[in-house]
Every structure is written in C-alpha cells, then in structure tokens.
MIDOSE-1310 file (N, C-alpha, C; in nm, 2 decimals, decimal comma, always signed):
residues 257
xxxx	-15,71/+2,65/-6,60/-15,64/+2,66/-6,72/-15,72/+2,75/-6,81; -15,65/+2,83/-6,89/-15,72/+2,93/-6,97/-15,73/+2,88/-7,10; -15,85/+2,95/-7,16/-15,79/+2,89/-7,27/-15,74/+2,89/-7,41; -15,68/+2,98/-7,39/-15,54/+3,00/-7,46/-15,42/+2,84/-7,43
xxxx	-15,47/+2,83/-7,29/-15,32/+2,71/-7,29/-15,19/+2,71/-7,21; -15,19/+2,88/-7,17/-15,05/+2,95/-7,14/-15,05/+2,87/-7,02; -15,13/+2,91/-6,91/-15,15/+2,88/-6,79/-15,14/+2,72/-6,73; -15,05/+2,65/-6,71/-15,10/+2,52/-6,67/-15,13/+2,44/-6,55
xxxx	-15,11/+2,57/-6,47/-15,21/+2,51/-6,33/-15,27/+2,62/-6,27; -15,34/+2,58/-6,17/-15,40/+2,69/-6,07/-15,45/+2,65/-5,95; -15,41/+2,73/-5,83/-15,40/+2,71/-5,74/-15,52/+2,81/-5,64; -15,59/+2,70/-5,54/-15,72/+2,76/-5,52/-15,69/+2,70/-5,38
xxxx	-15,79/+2,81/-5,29/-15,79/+2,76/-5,17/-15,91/+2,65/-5,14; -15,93/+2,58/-5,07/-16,04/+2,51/-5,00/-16,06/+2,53/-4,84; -16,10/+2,34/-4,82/-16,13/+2,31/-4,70/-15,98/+2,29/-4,68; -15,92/+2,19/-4,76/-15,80/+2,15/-4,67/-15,66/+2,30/-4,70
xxxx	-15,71/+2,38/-4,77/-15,61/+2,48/-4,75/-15,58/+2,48/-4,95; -15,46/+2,54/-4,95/-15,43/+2,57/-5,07/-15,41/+2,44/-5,15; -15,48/+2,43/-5,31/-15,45/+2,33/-5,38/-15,42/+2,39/-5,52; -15,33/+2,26/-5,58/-15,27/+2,29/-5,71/-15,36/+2,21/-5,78
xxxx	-15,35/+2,26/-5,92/-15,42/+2,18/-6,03/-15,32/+2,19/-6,12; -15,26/+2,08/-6,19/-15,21/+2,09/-6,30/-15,13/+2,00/-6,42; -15,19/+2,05/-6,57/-15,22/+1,96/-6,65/-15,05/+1,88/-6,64; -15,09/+1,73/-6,66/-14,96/+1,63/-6,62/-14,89/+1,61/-6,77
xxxx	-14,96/+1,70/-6,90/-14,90/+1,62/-6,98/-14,79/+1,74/-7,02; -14,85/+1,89/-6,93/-14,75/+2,04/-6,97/-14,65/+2,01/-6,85; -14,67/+1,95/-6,78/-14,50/+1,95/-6,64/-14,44/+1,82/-6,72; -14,49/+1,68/-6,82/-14,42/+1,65/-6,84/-14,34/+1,68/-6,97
xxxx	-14,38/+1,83/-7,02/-14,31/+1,86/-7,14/-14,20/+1,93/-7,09; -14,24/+1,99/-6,97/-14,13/+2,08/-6,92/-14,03/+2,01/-6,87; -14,08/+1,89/-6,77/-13,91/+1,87/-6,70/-13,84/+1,76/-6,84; -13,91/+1,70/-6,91/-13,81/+1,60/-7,06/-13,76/+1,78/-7,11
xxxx	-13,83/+1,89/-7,13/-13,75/+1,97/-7,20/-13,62/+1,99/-7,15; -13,58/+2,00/-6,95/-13,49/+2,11/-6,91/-13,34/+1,99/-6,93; -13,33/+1,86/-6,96/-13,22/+1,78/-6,95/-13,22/+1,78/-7,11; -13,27/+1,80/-7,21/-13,28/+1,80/-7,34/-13,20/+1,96/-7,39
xxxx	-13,28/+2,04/-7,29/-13,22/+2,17/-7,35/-13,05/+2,19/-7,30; -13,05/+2,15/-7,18/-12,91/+2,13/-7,11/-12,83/+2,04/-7,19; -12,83/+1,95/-7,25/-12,72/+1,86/-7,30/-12,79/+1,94/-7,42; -12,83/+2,03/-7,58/-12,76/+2,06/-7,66/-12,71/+2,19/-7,63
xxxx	-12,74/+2,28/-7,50/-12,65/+2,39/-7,50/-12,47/+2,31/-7,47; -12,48/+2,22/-7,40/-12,34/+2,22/-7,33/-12,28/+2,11/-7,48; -12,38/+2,06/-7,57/-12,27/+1,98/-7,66/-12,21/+2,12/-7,80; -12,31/+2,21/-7,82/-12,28/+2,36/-7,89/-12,22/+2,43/-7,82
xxxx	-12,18/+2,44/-7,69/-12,11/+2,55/-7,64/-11,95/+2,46/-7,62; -11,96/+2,33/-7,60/-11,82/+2,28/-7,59/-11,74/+2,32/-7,74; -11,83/+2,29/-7,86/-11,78/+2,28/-7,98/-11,72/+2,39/-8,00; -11,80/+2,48/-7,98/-11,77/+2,64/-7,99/-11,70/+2,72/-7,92
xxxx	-11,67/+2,69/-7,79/-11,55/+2,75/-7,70/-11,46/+2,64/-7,65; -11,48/+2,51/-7,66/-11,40/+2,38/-7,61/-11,37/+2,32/-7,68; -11,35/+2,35/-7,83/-11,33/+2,23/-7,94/-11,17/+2,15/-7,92; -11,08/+2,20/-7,93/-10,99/+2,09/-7,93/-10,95/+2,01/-7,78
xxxx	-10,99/+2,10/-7,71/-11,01/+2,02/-7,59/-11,09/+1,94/-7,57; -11,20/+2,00/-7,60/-11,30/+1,84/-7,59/-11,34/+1,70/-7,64; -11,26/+1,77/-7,81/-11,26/+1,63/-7,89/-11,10/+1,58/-7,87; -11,02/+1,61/-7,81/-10,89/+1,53/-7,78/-10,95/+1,42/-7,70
xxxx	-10,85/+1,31/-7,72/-10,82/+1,16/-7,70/-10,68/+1,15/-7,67; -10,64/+1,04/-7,58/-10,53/+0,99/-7,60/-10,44/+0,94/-7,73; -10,53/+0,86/-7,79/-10,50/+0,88/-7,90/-10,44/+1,01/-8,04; -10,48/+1,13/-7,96/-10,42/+1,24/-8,02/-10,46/+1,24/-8,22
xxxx	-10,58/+1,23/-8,24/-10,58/+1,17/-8,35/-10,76/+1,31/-8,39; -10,75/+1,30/-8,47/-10,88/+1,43/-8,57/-11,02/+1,39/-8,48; -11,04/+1,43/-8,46/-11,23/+1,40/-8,45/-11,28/+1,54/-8,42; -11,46/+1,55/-8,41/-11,54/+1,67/-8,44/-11,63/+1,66/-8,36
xxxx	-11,67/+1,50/-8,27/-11,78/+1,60/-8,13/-11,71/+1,51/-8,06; -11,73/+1,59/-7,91/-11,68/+1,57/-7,78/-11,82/+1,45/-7,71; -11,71/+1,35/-7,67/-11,83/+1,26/-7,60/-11,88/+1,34/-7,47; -12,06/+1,30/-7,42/-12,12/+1,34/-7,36/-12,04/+1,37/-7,20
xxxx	-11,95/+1,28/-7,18/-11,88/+1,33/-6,99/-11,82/+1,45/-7,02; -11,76/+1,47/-7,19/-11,66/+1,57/-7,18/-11,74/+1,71/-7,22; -11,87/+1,66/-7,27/-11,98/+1,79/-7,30/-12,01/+1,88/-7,17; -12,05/+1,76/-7,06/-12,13/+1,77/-6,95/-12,06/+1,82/-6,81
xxxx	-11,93/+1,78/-6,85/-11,85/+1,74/-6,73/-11,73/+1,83/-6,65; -11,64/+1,84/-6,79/-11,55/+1,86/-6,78/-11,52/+2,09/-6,76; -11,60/+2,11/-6,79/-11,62/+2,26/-6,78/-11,68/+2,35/-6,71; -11,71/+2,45/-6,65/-11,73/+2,55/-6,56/-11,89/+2,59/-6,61
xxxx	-11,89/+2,61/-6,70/-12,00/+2,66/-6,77/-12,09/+2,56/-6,81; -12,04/+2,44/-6,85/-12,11/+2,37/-6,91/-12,22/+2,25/-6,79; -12,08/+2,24/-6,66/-12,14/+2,18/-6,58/-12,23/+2,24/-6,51; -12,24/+2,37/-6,49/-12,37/+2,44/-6,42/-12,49/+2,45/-6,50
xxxx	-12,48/+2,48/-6,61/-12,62/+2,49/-6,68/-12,66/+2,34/-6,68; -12,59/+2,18/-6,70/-12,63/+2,07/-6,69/-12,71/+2,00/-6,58; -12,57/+2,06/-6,45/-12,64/+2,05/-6,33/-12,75/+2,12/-6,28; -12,77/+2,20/-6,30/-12,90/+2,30/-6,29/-13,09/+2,24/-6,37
xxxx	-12,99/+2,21/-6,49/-13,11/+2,12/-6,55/-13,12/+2,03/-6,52; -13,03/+1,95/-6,44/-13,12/+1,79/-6,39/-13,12/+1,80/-6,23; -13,09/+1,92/-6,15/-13,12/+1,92/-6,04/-13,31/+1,99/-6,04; -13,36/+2,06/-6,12/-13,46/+2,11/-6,17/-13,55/+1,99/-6,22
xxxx	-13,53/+1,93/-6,29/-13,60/+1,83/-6,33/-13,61/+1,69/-6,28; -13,50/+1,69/-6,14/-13,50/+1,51/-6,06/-13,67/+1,50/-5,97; -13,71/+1,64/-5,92/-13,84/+1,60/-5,83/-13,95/+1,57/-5,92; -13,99/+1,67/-6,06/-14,05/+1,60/-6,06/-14,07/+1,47/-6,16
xxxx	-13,94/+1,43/-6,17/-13,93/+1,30/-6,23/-13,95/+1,20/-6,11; -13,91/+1,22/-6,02/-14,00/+1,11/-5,84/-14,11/+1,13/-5,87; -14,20/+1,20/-5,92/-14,34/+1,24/-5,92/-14,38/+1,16/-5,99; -14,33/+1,22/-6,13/-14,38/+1,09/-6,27/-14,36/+0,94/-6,19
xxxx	-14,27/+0,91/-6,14/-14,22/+0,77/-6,14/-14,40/+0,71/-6,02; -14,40/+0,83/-5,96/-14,56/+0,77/-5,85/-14,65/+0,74/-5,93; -14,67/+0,85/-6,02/-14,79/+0,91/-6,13/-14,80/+0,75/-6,18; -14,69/+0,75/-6,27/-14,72/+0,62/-6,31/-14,73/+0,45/-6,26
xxxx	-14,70/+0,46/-6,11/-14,77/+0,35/-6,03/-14,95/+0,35/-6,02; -14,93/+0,49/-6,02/-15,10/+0,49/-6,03/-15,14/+0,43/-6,14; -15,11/+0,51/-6,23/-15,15/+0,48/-6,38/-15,17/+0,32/-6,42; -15,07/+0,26/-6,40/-15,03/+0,15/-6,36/-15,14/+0,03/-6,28
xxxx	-15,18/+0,08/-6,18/-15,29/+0,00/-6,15/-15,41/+0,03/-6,18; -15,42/+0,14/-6,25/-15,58/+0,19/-6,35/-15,61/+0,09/-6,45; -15,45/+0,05/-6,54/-15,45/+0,00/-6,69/-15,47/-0,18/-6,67; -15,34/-0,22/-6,58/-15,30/-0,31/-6,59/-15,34/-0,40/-6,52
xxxx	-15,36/-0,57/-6,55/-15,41/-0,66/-6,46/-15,29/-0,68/-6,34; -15,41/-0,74/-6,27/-15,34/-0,73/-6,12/-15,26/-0,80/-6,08; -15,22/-0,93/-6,20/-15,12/-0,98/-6,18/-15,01/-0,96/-6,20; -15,01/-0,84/-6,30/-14,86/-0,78/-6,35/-14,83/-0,63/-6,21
xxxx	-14,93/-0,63/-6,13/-14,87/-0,54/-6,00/-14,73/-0,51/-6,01; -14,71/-0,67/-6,02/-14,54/-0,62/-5,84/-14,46/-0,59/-5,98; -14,48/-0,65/-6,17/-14,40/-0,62/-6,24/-14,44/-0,42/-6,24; -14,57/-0,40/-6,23/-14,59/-0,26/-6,26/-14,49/-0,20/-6,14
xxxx	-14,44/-0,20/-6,02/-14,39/-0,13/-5,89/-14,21/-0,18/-5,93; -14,19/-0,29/-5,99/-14,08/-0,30/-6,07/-14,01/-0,17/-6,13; -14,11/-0,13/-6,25/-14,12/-0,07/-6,31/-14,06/+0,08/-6,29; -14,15/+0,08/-6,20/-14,16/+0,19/-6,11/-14,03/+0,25/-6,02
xxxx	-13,95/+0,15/-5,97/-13,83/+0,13/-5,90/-13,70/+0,17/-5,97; -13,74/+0,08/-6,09/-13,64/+0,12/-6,21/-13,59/+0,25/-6,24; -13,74/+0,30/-6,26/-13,72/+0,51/-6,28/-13,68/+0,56/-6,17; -13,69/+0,51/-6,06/-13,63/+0,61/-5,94/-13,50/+0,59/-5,98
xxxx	-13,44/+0,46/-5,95/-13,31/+0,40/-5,98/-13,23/+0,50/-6,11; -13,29/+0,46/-6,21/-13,27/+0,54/-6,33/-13,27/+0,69/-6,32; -13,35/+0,75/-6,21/-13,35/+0,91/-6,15/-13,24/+0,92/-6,08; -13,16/+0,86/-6,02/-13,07/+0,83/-5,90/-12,96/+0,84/-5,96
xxxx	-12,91/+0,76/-6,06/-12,82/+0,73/-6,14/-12,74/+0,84/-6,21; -12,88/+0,90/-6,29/-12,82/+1,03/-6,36/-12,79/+1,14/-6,24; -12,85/+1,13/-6,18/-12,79/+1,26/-6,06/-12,66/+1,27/-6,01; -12,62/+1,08/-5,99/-12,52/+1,05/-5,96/-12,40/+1,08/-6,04
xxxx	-12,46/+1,05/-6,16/-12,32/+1,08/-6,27/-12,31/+1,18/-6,31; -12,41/+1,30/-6,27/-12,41/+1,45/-6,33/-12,32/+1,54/-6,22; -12,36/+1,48/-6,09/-12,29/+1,52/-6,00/-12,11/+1,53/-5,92; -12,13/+1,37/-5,96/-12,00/+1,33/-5,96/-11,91/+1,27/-6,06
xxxx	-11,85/+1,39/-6,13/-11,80/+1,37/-6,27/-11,69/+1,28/-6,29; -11,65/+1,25/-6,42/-11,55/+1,18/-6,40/-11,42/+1,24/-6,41; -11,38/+1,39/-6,42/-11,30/+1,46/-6,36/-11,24/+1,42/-6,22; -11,36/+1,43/-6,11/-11,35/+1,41/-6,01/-11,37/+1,32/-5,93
xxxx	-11,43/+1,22/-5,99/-11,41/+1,08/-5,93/-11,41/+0,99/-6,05; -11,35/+0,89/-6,11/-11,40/+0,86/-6,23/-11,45/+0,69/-6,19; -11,43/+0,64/-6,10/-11,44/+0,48/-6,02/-11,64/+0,51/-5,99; -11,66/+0,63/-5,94/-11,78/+0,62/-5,86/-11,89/+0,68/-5,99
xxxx	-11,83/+0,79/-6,07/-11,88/+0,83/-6,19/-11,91/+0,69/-6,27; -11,83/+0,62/-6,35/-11,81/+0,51/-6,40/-12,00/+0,41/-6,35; -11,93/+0,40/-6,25/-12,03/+0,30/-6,14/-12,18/+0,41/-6,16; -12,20/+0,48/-6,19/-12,33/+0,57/-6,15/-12,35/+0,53/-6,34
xxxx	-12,28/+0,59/-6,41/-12,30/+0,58/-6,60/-12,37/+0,42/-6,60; -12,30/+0,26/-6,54/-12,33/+0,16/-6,58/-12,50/+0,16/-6,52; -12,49/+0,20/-6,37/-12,65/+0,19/-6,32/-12,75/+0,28/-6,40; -12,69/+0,34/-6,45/-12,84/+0,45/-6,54/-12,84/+0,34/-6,67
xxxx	-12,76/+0,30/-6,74/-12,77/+0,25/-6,83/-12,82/+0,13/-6,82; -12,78/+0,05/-6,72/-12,87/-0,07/-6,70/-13,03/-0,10/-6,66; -13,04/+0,04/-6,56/-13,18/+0,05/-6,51/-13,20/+0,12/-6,62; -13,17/+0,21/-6,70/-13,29/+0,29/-6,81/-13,31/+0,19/-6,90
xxxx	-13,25/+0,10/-6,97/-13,28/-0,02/-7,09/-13,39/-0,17/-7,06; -13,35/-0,17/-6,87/-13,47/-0,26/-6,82/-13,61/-0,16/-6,81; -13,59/-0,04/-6,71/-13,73/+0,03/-6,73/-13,76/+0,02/-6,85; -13,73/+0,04/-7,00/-13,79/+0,09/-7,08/-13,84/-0,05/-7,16
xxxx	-13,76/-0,13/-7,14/-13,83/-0,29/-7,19/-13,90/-0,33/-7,11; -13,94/-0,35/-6,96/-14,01/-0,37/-6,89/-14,15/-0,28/-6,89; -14,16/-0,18/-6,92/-14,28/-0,10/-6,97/-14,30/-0,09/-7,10; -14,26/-0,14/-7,19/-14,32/-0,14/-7,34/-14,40/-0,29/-7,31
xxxx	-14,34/-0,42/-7,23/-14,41/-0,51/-7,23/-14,53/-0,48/-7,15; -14,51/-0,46/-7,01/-14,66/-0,41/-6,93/-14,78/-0,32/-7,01; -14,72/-0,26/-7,11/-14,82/-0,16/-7,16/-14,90/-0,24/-7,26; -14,81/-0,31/-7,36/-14,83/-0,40/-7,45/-14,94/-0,56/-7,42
xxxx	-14,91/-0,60/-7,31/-14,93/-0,73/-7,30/-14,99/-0,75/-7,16; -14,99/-0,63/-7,08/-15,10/-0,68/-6,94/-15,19/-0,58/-6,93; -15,22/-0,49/-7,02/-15,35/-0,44/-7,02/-15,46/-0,52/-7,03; -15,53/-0,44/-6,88/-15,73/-0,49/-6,91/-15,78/-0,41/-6,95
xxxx	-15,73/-0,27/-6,97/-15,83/-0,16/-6,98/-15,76/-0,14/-7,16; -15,85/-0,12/-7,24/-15,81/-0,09/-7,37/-15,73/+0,04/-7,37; -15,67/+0,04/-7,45/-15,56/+0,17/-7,48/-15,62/+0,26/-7,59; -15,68/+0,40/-7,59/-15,70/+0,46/-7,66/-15,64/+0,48/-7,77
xxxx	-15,67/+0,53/-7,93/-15,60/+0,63/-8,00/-15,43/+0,66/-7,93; -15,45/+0,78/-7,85/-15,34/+0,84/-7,80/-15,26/+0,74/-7,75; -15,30/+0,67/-7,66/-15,22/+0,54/-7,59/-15,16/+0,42/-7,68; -15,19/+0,42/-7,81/-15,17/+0,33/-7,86/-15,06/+0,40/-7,97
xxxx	-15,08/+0,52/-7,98/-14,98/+0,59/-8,04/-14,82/+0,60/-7,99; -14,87/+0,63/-7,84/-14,75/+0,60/-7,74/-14,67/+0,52/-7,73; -14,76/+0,40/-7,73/-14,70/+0,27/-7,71/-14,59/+0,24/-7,86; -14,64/+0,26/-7,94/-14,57/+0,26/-8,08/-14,41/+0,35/-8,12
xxxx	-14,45/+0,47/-8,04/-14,39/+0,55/-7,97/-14,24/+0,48/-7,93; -14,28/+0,39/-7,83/-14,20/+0,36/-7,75/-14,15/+0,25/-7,81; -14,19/+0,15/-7,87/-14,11/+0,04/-7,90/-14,02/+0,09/-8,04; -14,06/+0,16/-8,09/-13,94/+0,27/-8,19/-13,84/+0,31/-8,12
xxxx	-13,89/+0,40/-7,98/-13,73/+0,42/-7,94/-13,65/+0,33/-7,86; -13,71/+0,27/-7,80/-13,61/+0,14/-7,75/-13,56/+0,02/-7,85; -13,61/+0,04/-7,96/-13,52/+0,02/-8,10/-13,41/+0,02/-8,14; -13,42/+0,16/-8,11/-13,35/+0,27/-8,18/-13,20/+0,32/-8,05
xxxx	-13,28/+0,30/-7,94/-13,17/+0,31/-7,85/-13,09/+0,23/-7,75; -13,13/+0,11/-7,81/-13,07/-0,05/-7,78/-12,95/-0,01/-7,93; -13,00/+0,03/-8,06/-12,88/-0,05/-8,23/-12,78/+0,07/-8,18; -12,82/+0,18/-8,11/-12,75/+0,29/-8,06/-12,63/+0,22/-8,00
xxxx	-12,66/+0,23/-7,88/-12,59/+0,14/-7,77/-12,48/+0,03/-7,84; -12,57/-0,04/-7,91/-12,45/-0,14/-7,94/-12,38/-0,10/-8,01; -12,44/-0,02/-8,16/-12,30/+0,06/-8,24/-12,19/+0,17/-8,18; -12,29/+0,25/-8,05/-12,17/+0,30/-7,96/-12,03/+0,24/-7,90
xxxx	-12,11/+0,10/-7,84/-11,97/+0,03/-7,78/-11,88/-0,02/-7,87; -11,90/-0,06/-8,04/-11,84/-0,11/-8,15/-11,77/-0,01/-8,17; -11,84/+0,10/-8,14/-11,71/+0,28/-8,21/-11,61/+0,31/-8,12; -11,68/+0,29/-7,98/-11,57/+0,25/-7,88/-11,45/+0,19/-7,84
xxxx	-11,50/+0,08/-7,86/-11,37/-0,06/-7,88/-11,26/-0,03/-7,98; -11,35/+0,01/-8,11/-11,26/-0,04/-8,24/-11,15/+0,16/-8,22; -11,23/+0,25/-8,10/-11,12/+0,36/-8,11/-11,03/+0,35/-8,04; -11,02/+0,20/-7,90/-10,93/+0,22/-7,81/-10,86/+0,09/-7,88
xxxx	-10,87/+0,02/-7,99/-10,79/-0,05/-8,04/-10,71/-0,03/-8,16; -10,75/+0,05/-8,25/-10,71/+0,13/-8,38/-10,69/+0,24/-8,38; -10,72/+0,35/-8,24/-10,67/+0,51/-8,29/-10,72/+0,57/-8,41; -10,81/+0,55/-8,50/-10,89/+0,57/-8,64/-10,93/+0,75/-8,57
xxxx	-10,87/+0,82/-8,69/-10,97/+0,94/-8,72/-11,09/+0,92/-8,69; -11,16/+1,04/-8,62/-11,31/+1,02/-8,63/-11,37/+0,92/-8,58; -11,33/+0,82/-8,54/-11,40/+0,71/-8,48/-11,47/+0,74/-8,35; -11,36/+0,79/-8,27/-11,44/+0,85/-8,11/-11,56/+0,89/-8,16
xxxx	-11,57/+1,00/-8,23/-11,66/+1,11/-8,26/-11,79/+1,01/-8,32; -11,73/+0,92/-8,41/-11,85/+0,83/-8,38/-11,96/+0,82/-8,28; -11,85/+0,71/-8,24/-11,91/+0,68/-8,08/-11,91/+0,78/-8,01; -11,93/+0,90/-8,02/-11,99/+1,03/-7,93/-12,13/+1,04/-8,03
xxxx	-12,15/+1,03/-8,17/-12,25/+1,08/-8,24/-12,39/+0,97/-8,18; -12,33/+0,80/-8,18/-12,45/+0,79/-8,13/-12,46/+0,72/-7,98; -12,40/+0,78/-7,92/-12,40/+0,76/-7,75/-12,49/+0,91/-7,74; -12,49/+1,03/-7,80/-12,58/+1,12/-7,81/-12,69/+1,06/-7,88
xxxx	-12,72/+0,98/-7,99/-12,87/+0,90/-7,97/-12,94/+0,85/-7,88; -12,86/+0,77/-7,78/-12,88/+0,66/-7,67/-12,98/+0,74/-7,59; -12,89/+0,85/-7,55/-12,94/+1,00/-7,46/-13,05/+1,05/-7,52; -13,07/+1,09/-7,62/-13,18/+1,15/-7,67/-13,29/+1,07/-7,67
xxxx	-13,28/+0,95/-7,71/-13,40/+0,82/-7,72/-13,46/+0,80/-7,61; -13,36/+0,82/-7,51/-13,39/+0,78/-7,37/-13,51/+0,92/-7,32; -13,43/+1,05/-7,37/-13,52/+1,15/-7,32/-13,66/+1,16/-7,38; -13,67/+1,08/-7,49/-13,76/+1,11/-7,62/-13,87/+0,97/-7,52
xxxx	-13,84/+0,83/-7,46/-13,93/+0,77/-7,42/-14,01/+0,83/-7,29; -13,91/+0,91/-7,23/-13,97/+0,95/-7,12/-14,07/+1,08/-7,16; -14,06/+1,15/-7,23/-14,16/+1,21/-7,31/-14,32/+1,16/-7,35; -14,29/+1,06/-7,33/-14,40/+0,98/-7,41/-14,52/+0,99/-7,27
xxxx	-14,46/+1,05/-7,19/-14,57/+1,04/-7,10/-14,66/+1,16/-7,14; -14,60/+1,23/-7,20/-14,73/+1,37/-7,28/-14,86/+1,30/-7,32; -14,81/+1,14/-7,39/-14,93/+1,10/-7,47/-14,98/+1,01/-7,33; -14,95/+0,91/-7,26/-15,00/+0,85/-7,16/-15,04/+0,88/-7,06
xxxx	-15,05/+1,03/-7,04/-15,15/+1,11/-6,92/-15,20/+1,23/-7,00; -15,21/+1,21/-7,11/-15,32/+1,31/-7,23/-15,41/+1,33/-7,13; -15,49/+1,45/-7,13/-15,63/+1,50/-7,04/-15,61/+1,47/-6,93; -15,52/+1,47/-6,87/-15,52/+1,43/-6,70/-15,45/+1,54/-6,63
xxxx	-15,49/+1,58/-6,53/-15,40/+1,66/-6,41/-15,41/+1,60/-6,30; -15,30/+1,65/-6,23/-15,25/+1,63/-6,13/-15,30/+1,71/-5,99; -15,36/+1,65/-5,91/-15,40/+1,78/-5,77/-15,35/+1,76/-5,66; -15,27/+1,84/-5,61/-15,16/+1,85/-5,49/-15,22/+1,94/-5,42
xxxx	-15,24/+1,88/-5,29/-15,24/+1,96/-5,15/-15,19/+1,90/-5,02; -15,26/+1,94/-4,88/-15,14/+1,91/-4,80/-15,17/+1,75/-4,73; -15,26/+1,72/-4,82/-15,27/+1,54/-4,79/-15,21/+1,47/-4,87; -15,12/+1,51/-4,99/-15,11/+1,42/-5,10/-15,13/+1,48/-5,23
xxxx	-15,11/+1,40/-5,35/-15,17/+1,43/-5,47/-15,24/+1,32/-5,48; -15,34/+1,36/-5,62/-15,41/+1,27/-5,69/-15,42/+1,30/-5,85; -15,48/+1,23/-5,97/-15,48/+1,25/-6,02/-15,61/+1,22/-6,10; -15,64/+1,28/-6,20/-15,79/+1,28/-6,28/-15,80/+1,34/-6,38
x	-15,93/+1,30/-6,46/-15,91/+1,37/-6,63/-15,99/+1,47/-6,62
C-alpha cells in the first residue's frame, strides 16, 4: 500500500506462487458502497424517468416515492445497474461472512463458538436472500420473490441482534477504541432499523386499508431506512477489521494486522 492510500492491495510473487495483500477495511467500503450506490441511482432515476409509474398503487391515489421492488425491479435500466451491483458485491460478502468467523474466534469465548458460526450462517443466508430477490423480481415471479424479501428480512434482523449480543457480552478479548465505537455503532442501527420496520408495516397496512394520499410513499420512505440501516451495519466492518488485511493465495486466505 502506498502511502497516499490510493492503492489497496498488492500482489507479489513467492514460494507458493502469486499473493494478494489487501487492506479488509478498503474492500469493505467498496462492496457496502456498490448496493448503496445501486439503490440511490435506481430510487432518482425511477423518480425522474418512472414517476407516475412507479408511485401508482391500486389504490390510484397521490404519492411521491416508489417502493423499493418498484425502484429495483420493475425497469430495464434500473434492474441492471441493481443487479450488477449486488452481483459485484455477493463474493465478497461470502468472504466477509468467513473473515468474520475468524474474527470471531480471536474475540469471543469459546463458548459462544457455535452462537459465533450461527452468526455467520445468518450472512450467508442474508447473502442468499438478497440475490434471490434482486434476481427474481416480483414482476416475474411474485410467490418466490415474496418468499426470498421475508428470508432476508428475517435472517438480516437475527444476524444483526445476534452479533450486537456476541460482540457485546461474549468477549474475552477487550474491544478497542475503534471496536467499541462499532459496537455502539451497531446497536444504533439495529434501533433504528427494527422502529423502521415496524412503522413500515403500520404505513403499509393502514394504505391497503384506507387508500390515504401519501401513505404508500410513507411506507416506501422508511422501508428505504430499513435498507440503508441494514447497509450502514454491514459497513461497520470498516471499524471491526481497522488495520487488518487480508492475504489470498492458492492455499487459502488469512488474515493479519
């Protein structure tokens, strides 16, 4: 790495052949950026070339943002640049999900293991899910779409309570500055993206039972919280692999500060 910063890995030959070096907290700014940058180009480009299409409802009634299937989903343009960003960003989110089984047995007592590989399971699961629903829209399938939206949403709100407690309450190894920032970090957004969630489903209900102006658009404003909070926890791995990289070659990776 230079040091400027630009650079964030480098690749060198050895014994065992070509190896990568690189810093874990710049790949995880990159892949939380490419599904963050992808859902606000496709929620500004729906507004701006899809507006009354995309804010219509059955209801046939005013509103001003288009819920997230109809941002993501329902358009030519919008679904490629989405799918592209979370086909770009699913490997190395498997990566993160290993990284932090490691991590995991560095910090945590050994009794919270099989909760840490829990954990762990969860994000694949939670990796799986979004692919699922980004892939198979509910344009085009809405039964199997449907069924992929409830598994992200159930596994993303267990991973992220199940690792604020493991971080919280089964450490042996003290948590730095940075780590403790994180942690703080994190019990803010799972806060914030649980009062989401449930004011979502309230804006929901009360628009398939009243038809209210603007109410969808509600429940689009913070079902777009839910999403961002979620992208904003998984971010948090910037602070929880601070000074660490990652070294990839043809036996494996490892990681080190």
């Amino acid at each position: 790495m230079t040091a400027t910063g630009y650079i964030p890995l480098q690749v060198r030959p050895d014994k065992k052949g070509l190896r990568l070096r690189l810093q874990v907290s710049r790949a995880a700014w990159i892949t939380c950026l490419l599904p963050f940058t992808g859902f606000v180009f496709c929620v500004v480009w729906s507004l701006m070339y899809n507006f009354e299409d995309s804010t219509f409802t059955h209801c046939k009634v005013e509103n001003f943002l288009p819920s997230i299937s109809a941002a993501i989903g329902n358009y030519k343009t919008q679904r490629f640049v989405w799918g592209t960003a979370i086909a770009i960003h699913a490997v190395p989110r498997f990566v993160f999900a290993a990284l932090y089984r490691q991590y995991y047995r560095e910090i945590l007592n050994t009794k919270a293991q099989r909760l840490a590989t829990l954990a762990c399971v969860l994000n694949v699961m939670e990796n799986l899910a979004l692919i699922g629903l980004t892939f198979i829209t509910s344009a085009y399938n809405y039964s199997i779409h449907e069924k992929c939206f409830m598994a992200f949403m159930v596994t993303s709100e267990l991973y992220m309570t199940l690792t604020c407690y493991l971080v919280w309450r089964e450490r042996r190894l003290p948590a730095d500055n940075v780590e403790a920032r994180a942690l703080r970090y994190k019990f803010q957004l799972v806060a914030i993206n649980m009062t989401s969630f449930a004011v979502a489903g309230y804006f929901f209900i009360r628009h398939n039972r009243h038809c209210e102006p603007y109410i969808y658009s509600a429940f689009a404003f913070f079902e777009y919280i839910v999403v961002l909070t979620n992208m904003a926890f998984h971010t948090t791995a910037v602070l929880d692999f601070h000074g660490r990289y990652v070294t990839v070659d043809r036996d494996g990776f490892e990681t080190s500060s």
